[in-house]
N, C-alpha and C positions, 0 to 999 in steps of 0.2 A: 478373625473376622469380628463379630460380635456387635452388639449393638452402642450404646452412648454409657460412657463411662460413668460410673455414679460419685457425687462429691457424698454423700453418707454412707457410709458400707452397710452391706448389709445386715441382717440377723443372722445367729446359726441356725435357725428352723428356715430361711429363705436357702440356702445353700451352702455349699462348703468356705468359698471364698468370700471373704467381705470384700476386697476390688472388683469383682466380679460385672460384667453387665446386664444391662435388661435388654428384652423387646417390646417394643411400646405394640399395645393395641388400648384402644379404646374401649371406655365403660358403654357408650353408645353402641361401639361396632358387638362389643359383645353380646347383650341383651337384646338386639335386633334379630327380628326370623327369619334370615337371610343367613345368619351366624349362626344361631341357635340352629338349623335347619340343616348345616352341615353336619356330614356322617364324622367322627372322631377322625379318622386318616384322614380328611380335607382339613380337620382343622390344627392336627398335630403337624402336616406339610406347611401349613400356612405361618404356621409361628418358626418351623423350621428356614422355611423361605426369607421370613424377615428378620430372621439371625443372621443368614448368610448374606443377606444384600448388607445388612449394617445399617447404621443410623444415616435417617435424611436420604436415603437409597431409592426410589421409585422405580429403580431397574434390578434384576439380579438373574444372574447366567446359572442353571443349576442343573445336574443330569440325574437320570435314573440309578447313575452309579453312586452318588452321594447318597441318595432317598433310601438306596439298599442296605444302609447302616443301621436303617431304621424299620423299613417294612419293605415287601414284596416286589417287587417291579409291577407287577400285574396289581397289587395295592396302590402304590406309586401314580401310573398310569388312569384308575378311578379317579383317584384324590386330585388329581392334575385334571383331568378333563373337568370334574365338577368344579372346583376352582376358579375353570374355565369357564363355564356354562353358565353359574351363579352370580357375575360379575366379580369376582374379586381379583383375578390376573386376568392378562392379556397375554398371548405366547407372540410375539415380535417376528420371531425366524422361524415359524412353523414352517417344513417344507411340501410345496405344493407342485402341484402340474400345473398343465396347461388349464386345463379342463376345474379347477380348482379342488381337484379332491387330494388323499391326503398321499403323498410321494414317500415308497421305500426308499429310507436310505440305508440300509444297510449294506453288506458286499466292498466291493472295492471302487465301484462306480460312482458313488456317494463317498462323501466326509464325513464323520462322525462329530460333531458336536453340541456342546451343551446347550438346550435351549435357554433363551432368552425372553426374559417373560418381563413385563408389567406391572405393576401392582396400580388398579382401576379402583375407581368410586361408582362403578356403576351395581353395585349387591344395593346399596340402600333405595335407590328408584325403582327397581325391578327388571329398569334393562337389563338385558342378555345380547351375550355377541357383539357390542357393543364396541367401535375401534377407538382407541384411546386416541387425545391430541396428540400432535408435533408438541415436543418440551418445547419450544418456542411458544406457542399460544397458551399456556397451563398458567 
């Protein structure tokens, strides 16, 4: 997966491999208290997320089983809701009722898979909840 290949390699104090990639975030998104404001597991997911989408990716499918390599389901699940809550993803296929609250899926009844998330610009204004465009209009 990985992010945008680098034409200089790296250093050895940045990591093992000089072909190696990065994930781009911003010096702006950092320093912002929207950023700053997150707890470490929202922000350690977050750079995880945009490893796995890859470069130029605005979408990326990711489960609780990947996240588990890294931290707790019930860790997992925090850092994803605030993610959530904060502007910074959008979850695409969250499964709903009628009623719109939020639908077990587990069992046999349901299909299991990977959510489907977003990545928003709305952490810098202060929206929240906030439903991302149709890639058409962006």
């Amino acid at each position: 997966m990985g992010s945008k290949p680098r034409t200089v390699p790296f250093e050895k104090w940045e990591g093992a491999c000089e072909d190696d990639t990065y994930i781009r975030i911003t010096s702006h998104m950092m320093k912002h208290p929207a950023y700053v404001g997150l707890s470490a597991s929202s922000k350690e997911l977050y750079l995880y997320l945009k490893d796995w989408a890859g470069f130029k990716n605005d979408e990326v499918k990711y489960s609780s089983e990947l996240a588990s390599l890294f931290m707790t389901r019930n860790t997992y699940y925090r850092a994803r809701d605030e993610l959530i809550s904060k502007g910074f993803i959008y979850w695409l296929n969250k499964p709903t009722s009628q009623d719109g609250k939020r639908k077990r899926t587990t069992g046999t009844k349901y299909k299991r898979e990977a959510s489907l998330f977003r990545f928003v610009d709305t952490w810098w204004s202060g929206i929240q909840y906030a439903v991302p465009q149709e890639k058409d209009n962006l």
